[in-house]
N, C-alpha and C positions, 0 to 999 in steps of 0.2 A: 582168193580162198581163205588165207589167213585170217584177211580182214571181216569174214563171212564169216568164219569161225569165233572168232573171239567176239563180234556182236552178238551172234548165239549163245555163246557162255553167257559173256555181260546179260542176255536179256534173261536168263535163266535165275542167274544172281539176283535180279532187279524181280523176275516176279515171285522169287521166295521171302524178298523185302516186302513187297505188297502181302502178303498171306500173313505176314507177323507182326511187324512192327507199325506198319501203316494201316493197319487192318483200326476201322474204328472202334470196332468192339476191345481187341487188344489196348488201344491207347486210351477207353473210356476206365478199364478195368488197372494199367497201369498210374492212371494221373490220381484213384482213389487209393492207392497204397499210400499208406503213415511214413513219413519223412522223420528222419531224427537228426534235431540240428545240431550245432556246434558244443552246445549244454548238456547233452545228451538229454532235451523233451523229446517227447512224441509229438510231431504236431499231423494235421488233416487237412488233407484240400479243402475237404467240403465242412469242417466242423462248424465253420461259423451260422452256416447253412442251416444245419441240422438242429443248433442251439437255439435260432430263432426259430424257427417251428414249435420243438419241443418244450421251451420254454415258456409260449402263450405270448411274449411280446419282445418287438425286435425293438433295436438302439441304431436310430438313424441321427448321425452326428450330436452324439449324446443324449438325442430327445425321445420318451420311449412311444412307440406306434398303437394305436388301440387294436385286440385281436381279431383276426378276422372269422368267420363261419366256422370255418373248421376248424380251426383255433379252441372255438368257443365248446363246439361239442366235443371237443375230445376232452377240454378239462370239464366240464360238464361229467361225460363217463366215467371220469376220474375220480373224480368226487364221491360219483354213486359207487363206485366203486367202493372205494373208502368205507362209506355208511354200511354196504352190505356186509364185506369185510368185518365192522364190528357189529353189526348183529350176528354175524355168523361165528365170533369168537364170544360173544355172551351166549349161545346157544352153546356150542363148545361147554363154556365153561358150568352154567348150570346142568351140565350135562354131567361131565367129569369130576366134581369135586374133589374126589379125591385120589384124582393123576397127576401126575407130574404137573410142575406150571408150564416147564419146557414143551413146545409143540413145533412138527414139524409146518417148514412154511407149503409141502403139499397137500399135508392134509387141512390146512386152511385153504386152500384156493378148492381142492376137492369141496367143500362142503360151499364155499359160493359158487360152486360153477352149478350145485345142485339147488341153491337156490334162486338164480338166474334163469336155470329151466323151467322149477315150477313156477316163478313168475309168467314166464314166455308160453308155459303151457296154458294158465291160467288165462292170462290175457286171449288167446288162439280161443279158446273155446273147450280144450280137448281134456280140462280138467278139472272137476268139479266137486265145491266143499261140500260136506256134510254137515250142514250146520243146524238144518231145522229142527230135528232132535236136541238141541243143545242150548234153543230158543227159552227163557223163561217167561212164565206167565207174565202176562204185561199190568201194572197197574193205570196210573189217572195218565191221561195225555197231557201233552206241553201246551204252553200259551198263544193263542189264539194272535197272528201278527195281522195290522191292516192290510187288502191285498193290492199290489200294485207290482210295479218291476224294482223289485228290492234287492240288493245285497246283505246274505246274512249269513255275521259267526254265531253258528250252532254255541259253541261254547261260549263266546261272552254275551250272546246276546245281542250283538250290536251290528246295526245296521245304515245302508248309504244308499240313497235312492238313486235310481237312473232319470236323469232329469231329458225331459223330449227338448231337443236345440228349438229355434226357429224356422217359421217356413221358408225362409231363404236360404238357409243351411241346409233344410230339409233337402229341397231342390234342387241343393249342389252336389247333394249325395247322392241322387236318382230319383225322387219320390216323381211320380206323372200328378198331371190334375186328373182330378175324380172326374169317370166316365158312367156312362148305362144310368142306371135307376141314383144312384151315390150325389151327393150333393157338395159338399162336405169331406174334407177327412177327419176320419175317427181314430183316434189314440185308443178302442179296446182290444185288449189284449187278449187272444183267443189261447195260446201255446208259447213255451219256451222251450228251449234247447241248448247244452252247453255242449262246447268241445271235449273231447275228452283230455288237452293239454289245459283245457281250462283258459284257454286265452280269447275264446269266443262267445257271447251269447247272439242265439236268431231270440225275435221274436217277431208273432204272427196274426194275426186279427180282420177285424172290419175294412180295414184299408186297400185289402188286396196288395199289399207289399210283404215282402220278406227283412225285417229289421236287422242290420250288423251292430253286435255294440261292441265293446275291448273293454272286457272285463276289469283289465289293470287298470284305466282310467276312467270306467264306468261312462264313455264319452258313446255315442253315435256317429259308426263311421260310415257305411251305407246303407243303401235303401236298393233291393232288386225289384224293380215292377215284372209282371208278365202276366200273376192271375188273373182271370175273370171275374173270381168269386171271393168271398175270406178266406183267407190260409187259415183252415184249422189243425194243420197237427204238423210239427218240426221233428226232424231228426239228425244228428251228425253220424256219420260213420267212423265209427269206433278207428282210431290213433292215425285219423286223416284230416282233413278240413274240407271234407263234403259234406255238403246239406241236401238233404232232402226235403220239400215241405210236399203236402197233399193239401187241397183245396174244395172249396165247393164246386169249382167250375169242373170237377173230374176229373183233373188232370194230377203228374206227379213229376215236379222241376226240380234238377238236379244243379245245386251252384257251390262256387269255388270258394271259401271265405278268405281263403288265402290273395286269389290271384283277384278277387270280387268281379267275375264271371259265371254268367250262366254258361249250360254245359248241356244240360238234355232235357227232353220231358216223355214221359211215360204216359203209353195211354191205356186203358182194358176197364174199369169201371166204367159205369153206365149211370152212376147217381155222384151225390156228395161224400166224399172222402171223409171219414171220420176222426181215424188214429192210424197210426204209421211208426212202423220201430225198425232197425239196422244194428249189425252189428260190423264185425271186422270185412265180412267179403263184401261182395260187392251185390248184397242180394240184401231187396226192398217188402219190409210185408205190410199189405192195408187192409184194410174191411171200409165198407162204404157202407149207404143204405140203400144199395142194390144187392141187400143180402147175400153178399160176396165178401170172400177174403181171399187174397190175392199178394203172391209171389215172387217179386219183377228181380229175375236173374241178368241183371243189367249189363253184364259183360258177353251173356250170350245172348240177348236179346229174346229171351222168351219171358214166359210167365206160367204160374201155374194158379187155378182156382178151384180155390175150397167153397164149397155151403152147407150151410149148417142145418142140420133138418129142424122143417116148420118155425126160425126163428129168425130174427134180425139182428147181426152182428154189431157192437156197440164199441170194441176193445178189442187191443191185440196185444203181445209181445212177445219174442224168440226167447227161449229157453238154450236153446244152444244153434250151431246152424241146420239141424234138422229138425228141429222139433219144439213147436209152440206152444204159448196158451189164447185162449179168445174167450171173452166176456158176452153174455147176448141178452137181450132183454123179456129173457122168458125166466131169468133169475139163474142162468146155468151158467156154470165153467167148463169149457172142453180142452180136451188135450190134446193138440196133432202132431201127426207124422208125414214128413214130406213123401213119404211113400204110401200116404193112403188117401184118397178122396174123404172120406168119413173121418168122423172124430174116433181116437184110438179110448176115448174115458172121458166120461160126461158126468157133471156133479147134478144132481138137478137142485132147484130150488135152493143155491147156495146163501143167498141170504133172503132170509124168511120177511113177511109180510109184515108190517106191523099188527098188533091184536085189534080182531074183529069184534067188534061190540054189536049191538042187534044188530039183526038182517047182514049182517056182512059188513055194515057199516062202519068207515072209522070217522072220530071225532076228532072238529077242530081245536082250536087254540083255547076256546071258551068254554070248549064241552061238548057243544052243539053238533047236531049230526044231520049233515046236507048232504043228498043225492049227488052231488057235483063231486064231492071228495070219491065215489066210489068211480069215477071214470077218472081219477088222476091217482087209483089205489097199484097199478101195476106200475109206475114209474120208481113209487121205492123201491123197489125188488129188482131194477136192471143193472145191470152189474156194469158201471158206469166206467170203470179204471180196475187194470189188472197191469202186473207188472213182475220180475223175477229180480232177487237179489241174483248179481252178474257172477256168472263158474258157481253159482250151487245150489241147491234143491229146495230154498227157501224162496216163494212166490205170497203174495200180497194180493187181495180184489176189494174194494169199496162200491157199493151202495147208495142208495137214499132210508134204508134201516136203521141209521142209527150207530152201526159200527163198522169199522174194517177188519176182517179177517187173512188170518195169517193159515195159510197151507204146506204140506208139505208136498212138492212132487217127487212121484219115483218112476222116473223113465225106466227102468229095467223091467219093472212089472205091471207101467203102464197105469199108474195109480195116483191119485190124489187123497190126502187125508188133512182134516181138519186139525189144527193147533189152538189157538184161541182167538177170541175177538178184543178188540181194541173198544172201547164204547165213544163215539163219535158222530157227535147232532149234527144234520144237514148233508146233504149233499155233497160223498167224495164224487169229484169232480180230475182229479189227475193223483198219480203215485208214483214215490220215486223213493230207492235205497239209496245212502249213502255208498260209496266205493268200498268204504273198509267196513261198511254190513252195521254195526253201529248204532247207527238211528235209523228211521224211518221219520218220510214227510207227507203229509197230504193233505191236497189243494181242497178246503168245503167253501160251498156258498149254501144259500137257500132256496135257489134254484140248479135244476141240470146247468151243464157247459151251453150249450148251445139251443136250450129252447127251455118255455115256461110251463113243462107238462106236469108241475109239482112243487109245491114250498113248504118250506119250514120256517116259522116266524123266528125262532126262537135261535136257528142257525146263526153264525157270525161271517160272512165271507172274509176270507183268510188263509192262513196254512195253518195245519197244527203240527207239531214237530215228536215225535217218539221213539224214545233209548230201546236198543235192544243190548237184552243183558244176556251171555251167552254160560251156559251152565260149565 
């Protein structure tokens, strides 16, 4: 019995030993308490640990290690941090002149954490500038660059061309030999597209391929086949490395530029895919010439389609995630609402005809007045490229008129208003803002993008590049 008893105790003893001392949690939380040695330091189990992490690069028998991923973006956040930090202490200061110089270190972090928001909002969609009020009248445009697949600084001027590898390269990178009607591959370039890290261009054409380049080293790095038709119009999804392209063969292929994998394709047109635009979700909008524009909420697998009364859509681009603009070739701009079938505000005859001399007639290059120009007379007036400066009320359309026009929208009352025109010979053929609102660029030739229903002798094909100055 004794010997029954005292086992009992003993096992008693032994399992309030397991609940404490042997317990892993207790020994993982004892072995991280600071030890103070004989010198009286502080030292740390884990510090050595913690110093190569937070430091960006560890010391492996004196040699130091390059850092890894996470490494990189944390000092990466760091950094940004930093820069915002002193924007947000020069706003501080032109603010306060005459406060103290002393500031507390909260109220510095209060004023970046507010502007890390409105970056974050801005980027989301859910916050938008007031800028087109603030737009000044525009004078002469910028100079006319040759067109091909360029790299260019706006500010110096200077530029690096994308050179096409070989066809043996080509090949290693995925291009197929040309099938159906095709003979030949064609190097023309229908559409580009950048990442929005800036570390990717697509481009898209005659070839029925989807082009990868790397921007940083301006090189070609794959080639995605799968269309049928030309890829005419690219798009990334805004702070990811998805592409979107649309094609003539109807279809809309969704690829990784990252992983350099296809991923999906979308189907609901019934004609050729014109223009196509995305923003942060994961929702696709196009217009074809099945006088359709069309919605693909790609994560739930539906669509939604818009048409446009009695016209054929030419142009698209989102305004925010509910609400667009579309270009058509009856010379109108409309406004939509993902909650309505119909356009919510239609501009008509947004850019005017050029002047009619007799009979209705307009005259060519010499003067002269041929019946043939009055059947290629509605092609200048289609509103060929529309597009929005990104989070704010400033939206851009181009023509075959002669210039591009600057508009203001106002989703709250459902309205567009004119601001001024740019004067601009030829055929805009694509439009794009700069990120920081800045300049504006757009693509002319002397002919449309995609067919010869009109020319301008006198056009340059090219970009032409223009400042905006903000009041």
């Amino acid at each position: 019995m004794k010997n029954n008893n005292a086992k009992k105790k003993g096992g008693g003893r032994k399992g309030n030993n397991l609940s404490t001392n042997r317990d892993p949690f207790f020994n993982n939380e004892l072995s991280k308490r600071r030890k103070i040695d004989d010198d009286g330091e502080i030292e740390s189990d884990y510090s050595e640990e913690v110093d190569g992490i937070i430091g960006g690069e560890e010391r492996v028998n004196g040699m130091e290690v390059e850092e890894n991923k996470d490494e990189m973006r944390k000092r990466v956040a760091d950094e940004y941090l930093n820069m915002v930090r002193k924007i947000a202490a020069k706003e501080k200061e032109d603010k306060d002149d005459s406060e103290e110089d002393g500031e507390k270190e909260g109220e510095k972090d209060s004023l970046v954490a507010q502007i890390l928001k409105q970056e974050q909002l801005e980027e989301s969609g859910r916050v938008r500038k007031a800028i087109a009020s603030k737009v000044q009248s525009p004078g002469t445009t910028g100079e006319f660059q040759d067109g091909t697949i360029m790299h260019w600084d706006v500010n110096s001027g200077k530029s690096e061309k994308y050179r096409w590898p070989s066809d043996e390269v080509l090949k290693s990178h995925g291009v197929k030999d040309p099938h159906g009607r095709a003979t030949k591959h064609s190097k023309n370039v229908l559409t580009l597209a950048v990442s929005s890290d800036g570390r990717y261009l697509a481009s898209g054409g005659l070839d029925r391929h989807v082009h990868l380049w790397d921007i940083r080293t301006r090189e070609h790095i794959q080639a995605f086949p799968g269309h049928r038709g030309p890829v005419s119009c690219l798009t990334f999804r805004e702070g990811t490395s998805e592409l979107f392209s649309g094609s003539f063969d109807r279809t809309v292929k969704i690829w990784n530029a990252e992983d350099r994998t296809y991923m999906n394709t979308l189907f609901g047109h019934q004609s050729e895919i014109l223009n196509i635009d995305c923003l942060r979700k994961e929702r696709v909008l196009t217009v074809g010439r099945d006088r359709s524009m069309q919605l693909f909420k790609v994560h739930e697998e539906s669509r939604l389609v818009f048409r446009a009364p009695a016209s054929s859509l030419e142009c698209c681009c989102f305004i925010n995630n509910d609400e667009f603009l579309s270009g058509t070739d009856d010379g109108s701009i409309e406004l939509w609402s993902v909650m309505r079938k119909k356009p919510a505000y239609i501009v008509r005859n947004a850019h005017a005809l050029p002047t009619a001399n007799i009979n209705g007639r307009v005259p060519n290059e010499s003067g002269d007045h041929h019946l043939e120009s009055c059947h290629f007379l509605s092609a200048y007036s289609w509103v060929s490229s529309v597009t929005v400066c990104r989070n704010s009320d400033l939206a851009v359309s181009g023509a075959g008129n002669g210039s591009v026009r600057l508009w203001a929208v106002k989703t709250e009352t459902k309205d567009i208003r004119p601001l001024y025109d740019v004067p601009l010979v030829g055929f805009v053929n694509s439009l794009a803002f700069a990120k920081s609102g800045e300049f504006l660029v757009a693509g002319v030739g002397q002919e449309p993008r995609l067919g010869r229903w009109g020319c301008t002798p006198r056009a340059r094909n090219g970009i032409a590049v223009h400042s905006l100055k903000l009041s």
